[in-house]
C-alpha positions in Angstrom: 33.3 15.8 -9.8 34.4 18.3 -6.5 36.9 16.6 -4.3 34.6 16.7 -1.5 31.7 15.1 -3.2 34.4 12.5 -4.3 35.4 11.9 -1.0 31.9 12.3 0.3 30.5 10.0 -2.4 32.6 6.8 -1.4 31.5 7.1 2.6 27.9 8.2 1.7 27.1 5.3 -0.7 28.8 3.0 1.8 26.9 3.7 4.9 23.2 4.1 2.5 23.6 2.5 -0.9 21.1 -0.3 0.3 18.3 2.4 0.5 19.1 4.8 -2.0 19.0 1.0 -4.3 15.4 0.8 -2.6 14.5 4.8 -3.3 15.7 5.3 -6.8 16.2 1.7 -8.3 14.1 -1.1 -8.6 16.9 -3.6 -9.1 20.0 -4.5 -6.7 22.9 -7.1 -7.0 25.0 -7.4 -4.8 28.5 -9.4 -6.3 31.2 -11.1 -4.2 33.8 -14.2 -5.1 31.6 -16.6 -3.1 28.1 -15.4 -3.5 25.8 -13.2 -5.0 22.1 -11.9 -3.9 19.9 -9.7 -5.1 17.4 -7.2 -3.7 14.0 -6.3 -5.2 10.8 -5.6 -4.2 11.7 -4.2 -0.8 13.8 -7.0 0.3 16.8 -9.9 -0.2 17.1 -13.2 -1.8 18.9 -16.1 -0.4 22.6 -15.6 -1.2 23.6 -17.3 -4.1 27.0 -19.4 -3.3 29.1 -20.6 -6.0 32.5 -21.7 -7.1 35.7 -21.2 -9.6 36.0 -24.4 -10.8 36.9 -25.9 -14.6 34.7 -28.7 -16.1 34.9 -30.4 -19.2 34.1 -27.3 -21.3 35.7 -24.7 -19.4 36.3 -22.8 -16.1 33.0 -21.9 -14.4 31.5 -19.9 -11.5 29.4 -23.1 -10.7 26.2 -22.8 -8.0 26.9 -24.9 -4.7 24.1 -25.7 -2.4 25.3 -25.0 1.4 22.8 -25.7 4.2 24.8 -22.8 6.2 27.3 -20.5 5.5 30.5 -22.2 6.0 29.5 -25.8 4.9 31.8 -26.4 1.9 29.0 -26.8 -0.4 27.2 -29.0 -2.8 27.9 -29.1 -6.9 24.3 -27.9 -8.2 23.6 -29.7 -12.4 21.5 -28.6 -14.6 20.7 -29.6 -18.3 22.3 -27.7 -20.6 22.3 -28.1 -25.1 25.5 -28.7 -26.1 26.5 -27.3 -29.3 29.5 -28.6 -31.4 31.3 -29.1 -27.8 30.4 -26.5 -26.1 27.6 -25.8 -23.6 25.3 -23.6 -25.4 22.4 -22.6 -22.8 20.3 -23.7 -19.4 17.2 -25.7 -20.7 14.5 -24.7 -19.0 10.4 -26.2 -18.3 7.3 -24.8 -19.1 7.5 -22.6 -16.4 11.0 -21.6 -17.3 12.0 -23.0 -14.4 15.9 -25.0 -14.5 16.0 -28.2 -14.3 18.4 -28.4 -11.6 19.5 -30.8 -8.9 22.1 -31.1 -6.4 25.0 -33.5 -7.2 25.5 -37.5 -5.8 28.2 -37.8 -3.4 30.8 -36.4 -1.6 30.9 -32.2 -2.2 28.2 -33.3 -5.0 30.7 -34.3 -7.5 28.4 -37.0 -9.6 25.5 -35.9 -11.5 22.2 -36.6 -11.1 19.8 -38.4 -13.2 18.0 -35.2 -14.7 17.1 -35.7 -18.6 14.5 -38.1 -17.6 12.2 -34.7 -16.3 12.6 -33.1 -20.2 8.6 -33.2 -20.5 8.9 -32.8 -24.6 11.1 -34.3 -27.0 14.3 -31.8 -27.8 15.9 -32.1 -31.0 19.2 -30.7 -29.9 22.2 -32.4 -28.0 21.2 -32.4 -23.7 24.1 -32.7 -21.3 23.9 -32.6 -17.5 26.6 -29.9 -16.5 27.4 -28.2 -13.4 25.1 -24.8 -13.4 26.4 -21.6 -13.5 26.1 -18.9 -11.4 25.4 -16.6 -14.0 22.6 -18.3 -15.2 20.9 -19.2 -11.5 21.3 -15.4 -10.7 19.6 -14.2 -14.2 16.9 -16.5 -13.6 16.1 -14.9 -10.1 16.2 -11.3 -11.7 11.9 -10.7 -11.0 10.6 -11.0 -14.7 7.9 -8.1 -14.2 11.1 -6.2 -13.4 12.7 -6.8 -16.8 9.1 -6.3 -18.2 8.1 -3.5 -16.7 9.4 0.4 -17.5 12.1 -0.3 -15.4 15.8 -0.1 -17.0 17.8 0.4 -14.4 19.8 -2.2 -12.3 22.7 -1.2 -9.3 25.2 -3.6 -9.0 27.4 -3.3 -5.8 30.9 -4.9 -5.8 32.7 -6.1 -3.0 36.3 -5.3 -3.5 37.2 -6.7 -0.2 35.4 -9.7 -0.8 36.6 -10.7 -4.7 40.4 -9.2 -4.4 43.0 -10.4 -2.2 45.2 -8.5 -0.1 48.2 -8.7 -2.3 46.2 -8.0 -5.9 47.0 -5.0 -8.0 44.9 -3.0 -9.5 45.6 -5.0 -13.1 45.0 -8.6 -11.2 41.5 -7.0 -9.6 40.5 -5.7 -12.6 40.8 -9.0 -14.5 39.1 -10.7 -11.4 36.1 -8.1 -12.4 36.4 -8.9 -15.8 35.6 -12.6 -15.5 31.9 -11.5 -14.7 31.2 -10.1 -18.1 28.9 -13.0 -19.3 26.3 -11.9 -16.8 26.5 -8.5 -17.4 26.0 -8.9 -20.7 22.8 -11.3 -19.8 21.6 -8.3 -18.2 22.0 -6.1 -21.1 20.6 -8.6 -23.4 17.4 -8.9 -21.0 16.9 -4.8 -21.6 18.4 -2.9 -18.8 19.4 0.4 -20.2 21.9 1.5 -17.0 23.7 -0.4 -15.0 25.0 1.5 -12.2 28.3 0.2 -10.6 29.3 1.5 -7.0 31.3 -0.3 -4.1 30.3 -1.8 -1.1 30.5 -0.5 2.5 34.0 -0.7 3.8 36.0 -0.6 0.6 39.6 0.7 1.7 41.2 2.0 -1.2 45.1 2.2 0.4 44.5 -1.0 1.1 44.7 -2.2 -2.0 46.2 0.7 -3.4 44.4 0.8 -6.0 44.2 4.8 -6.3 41.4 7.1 -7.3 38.1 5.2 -6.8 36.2 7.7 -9.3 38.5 6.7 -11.6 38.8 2.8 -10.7 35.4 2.7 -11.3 35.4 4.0 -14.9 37.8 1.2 -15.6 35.5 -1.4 -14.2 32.8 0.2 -16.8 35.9 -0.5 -19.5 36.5 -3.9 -18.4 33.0 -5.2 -18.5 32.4 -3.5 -21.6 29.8 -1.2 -20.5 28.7 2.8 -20.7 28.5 4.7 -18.0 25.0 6.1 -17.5 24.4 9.4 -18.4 22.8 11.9 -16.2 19.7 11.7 -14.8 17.3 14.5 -13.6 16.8 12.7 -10.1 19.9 13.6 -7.9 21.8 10.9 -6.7 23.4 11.8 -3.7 20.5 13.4 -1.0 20.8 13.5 2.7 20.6 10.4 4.7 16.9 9.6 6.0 16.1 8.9 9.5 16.0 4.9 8.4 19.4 5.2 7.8 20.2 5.1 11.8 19.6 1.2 11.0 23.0 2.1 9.1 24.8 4.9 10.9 24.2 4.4 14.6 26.7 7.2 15.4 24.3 10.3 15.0 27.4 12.8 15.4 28.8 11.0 12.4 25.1 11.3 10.8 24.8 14.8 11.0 28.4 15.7 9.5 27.5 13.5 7.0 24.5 15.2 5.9 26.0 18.5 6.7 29.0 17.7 4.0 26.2 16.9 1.5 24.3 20.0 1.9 27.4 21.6 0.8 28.0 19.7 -1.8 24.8 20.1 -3.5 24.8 23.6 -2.8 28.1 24.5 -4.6 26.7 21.8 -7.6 23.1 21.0 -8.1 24.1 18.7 -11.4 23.9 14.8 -10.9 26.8 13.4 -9.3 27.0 10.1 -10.1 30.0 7.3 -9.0 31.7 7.9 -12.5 
């Protein structure tokens, strides 16, 4: 990739990665430590909030229900078969909806009475268990989207917002690596390319964490993922006149557009945030 588009790449796909997700993707998730949301269909879910916490199987990223942003949240259970000690997956209705309900007391520590809404008789071992974020989030990925032609999904990480300030690039990377189960739900559901870029106002010297091309071809390593190949659409276009919503600054506009003009000029393959 040219040094410019490098450069131009990170700043580019900061200020318009929400609408080139709407242009050339059908599927967006955007992932940080305390929440997650996705976009499809022209617009945002609810954020997702949720939790590191360890229960009696293991450490989970476990929903919370939060009336507002900065209540402290609400344990969310759901029924899950256990298999020889071990949760095995989210039961589900008819509907394939989760049978889910937020937790009794304080912070919603004690679990609610759910088994007695199975409808049918299961022949496997039911536990009420704290849900995980993983599964509420693969739930609310739109089914006609996972039916559909559609095989690609962009998933934008906020470094900012999973890293502290003192992490390496080692202790971030292992911080990344602890969402693998989802990404591998995704694969499983049949989404060919996943497409990983950072959010907005990433500041690589402030984490130090060096080249970002680079940094993000070891998040594709860590989660055990390819990188997608090529595509005959171009990724990187000029910015649209929607993307004032963005950019206010239209000096800043114009030089950015004027820097990917060149860029395309000197290169008309796919550049892609490899």
């Amino acid at each position: 990739m040219l040094k410019s588009a490098k450069k131009i790449l990170t700043l580019a796909l900061a200020c318009s990665a929400l609408c080139w997700a709407e242009q050339m993707l059908n599927l967006t998730l955007y992932v940080t430590k305390n929440y997650m949301a996705i976009y499809a269909l022209g617009g945002w879910t609810k954020d997702f909030y949720y939790r590191a916490a360890p229960d009696l199987y293991e450490r989970r990223y476990i929903s919370l229900h939060k009336e507002k942003e900065d209540d402290a949240g609400r344990i969310v259970w759901a029924l899950y078969s256990e298999k020889n000690g071990m949760l095995d997956s989210v039961i589900v209705d008819e509907n394939g909806e989760i049978y889910s309900a937020v937790g009794r007391g304080e912070g919603g520590i004690w679990p609610p009475h759910l088994k007695h809404r199975l409808t049918q008789h299961r022949d496997e071992k039911i536990v009420v268990a704290p849900l995980s974020i993983f599964d509420e989030v693969f739930k609310e990925l739109p089914i006609k989207l996972r039916k559909s032609d559609a095989d690609d999904i962009f998933i934008i990480v906020d470094p900012n917002r999973i890293a502290e300030p003192d992490d390496n690039r080692e202790t971030f990377l292992n911080k990344v690596r602890t969402y693998k189960p989802l990404m591998q739900m995704i694969k499983d559901a049949g989404f060919a390319y996943i497409t990983i870029a950072f959010s907005s106002d990433f500041d690589e010297n402030k984490f130090d964490y060096g080249d970002v091309a680079i940094l993000i071809q070891d998040i594709y390593k860590t989660l055990e993922l390819e990188v997608p190949p090529p595509r005959e659409r171009t990724f990187i276009q000029p910015l649209s006149a929607r993307d004032h919503l963005i950019i206010k600054d239209k000096e800043l506009l114009e030089k950015i557009n004027k820097i990917l003009k060149d860029v395309l000029d000197k290169d008309k393959t796919t550049i892609r945030p490899q």
